[in-house]
C-alpha positions in Angstrom: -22.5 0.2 -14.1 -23.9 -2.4 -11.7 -22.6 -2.2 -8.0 -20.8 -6.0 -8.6 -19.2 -4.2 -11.2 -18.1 -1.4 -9.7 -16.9 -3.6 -7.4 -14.8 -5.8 -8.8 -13.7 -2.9 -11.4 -12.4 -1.2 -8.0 -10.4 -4.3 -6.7 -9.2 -5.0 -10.1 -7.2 -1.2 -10.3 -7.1 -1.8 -6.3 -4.8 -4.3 -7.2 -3.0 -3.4 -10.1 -2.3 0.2 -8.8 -0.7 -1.6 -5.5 1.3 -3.4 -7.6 2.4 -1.0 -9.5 3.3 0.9 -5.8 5.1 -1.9 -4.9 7.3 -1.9 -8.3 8.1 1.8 -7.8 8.9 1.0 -3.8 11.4 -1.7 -4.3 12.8 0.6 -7.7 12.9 3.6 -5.9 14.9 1.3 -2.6 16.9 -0.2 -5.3 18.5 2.6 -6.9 18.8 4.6 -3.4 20.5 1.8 -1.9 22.9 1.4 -5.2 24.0 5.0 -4.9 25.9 4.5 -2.0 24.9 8.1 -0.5 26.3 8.4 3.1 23.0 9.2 4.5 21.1 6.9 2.2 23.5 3.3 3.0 21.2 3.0 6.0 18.6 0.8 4.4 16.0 2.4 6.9 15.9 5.8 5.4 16.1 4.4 1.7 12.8 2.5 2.8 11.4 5.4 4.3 11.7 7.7 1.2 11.1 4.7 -1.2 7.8 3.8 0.5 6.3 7.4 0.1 6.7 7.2 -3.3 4.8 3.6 -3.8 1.9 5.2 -1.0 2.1 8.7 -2.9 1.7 6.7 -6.4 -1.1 4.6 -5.2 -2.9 7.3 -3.4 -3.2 9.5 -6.5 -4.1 6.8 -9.0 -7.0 5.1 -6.4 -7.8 8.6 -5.5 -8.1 9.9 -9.4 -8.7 7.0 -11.7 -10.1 4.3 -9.6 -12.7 5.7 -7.1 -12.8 8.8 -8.5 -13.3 11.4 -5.7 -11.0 14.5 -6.0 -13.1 16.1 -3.5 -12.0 16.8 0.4 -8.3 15.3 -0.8 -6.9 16.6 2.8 -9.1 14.2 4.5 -9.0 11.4 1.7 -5.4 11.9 1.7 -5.1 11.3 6.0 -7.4 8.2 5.7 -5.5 6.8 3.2 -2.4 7.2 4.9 -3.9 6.1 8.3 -4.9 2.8 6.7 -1.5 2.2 5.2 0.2 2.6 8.4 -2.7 0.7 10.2 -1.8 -2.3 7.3 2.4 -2.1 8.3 1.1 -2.2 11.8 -0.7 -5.5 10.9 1.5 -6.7 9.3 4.2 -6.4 11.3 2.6 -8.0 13.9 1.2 -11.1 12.1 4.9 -11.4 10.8 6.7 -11.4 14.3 3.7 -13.8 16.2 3.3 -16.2 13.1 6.7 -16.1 12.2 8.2 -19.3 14.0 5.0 -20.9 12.8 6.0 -21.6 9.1 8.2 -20.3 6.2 8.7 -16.7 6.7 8.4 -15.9 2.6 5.1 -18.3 2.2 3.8 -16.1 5.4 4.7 -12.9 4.2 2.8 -13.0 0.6 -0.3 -14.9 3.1 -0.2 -11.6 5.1 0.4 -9.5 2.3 -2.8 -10.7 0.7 -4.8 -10.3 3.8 -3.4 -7.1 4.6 -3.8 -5.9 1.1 -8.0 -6.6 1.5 -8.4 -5.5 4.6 -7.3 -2.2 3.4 -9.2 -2.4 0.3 -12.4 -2.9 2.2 -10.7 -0.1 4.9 -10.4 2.4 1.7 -13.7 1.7 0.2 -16.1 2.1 3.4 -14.0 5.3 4.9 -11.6 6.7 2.3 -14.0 7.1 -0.7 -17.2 6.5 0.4 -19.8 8.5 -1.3 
């Protein structure tokens, strides 16, 4: 397969396996929130635990089926998890400066975006390089 190919075939499940993170994230959040657990009605926790689940389901699926690499998953696995905290970081920071600057939902997908390529191109050129 040509590089353009592999490129765009690796943004393509890039994007899809996010997405599917996300869906799991917000389900997982969902139902924790729902149960109404003592521990669990603080919506911080029930992000905490629901947002390992969408990074551990989109680790393993870039890591096995997109890129391909199952080698040196220790340090594969710390770089991937480094650049998701880098992107919250980002994020939350482009979110509280820009905030007063337009809607906050119209800014949040905007950043989302953004966010979401600068750790594709983070993941590609440190996570699985060859």
């Amino acid at each position: 397969m040509g590089e353009k190919k592999e490129l765009l075939r690796n943004l393509l499940l890039y994007g899809i396996f996010g997405a599917g993170g996300a869906v799991i994230d917000y389900s997982v959040f969902s139902i924790l929130v729902s149960m109404d657990i003592s521990f669990l009605s603080v919506s911080a926790v029930a992000t905490v635990i629901s947002g390992i689940c969408g990074f551990a389901f989109t680790f393993i699926t870039n890591t096995f089926l997109n890129f391909k690499k199952s080698d040196a998953l220790g340090r594969r696995f710390l770089s991937y998890g480094s650049i998701c905290v880098l992107g919250m970081i980002v994020s939350a920071v482009a979110l509280s400066v820009f905030e007063d600057s337009m809607n906050i939902y119209l800014l949040k997908a905007i950043v989302l975006v953004l966010v979401s390529a600068m750790q594709f191109v983070l993941n590609k050129l440190i996570t699985y390089k060859n």
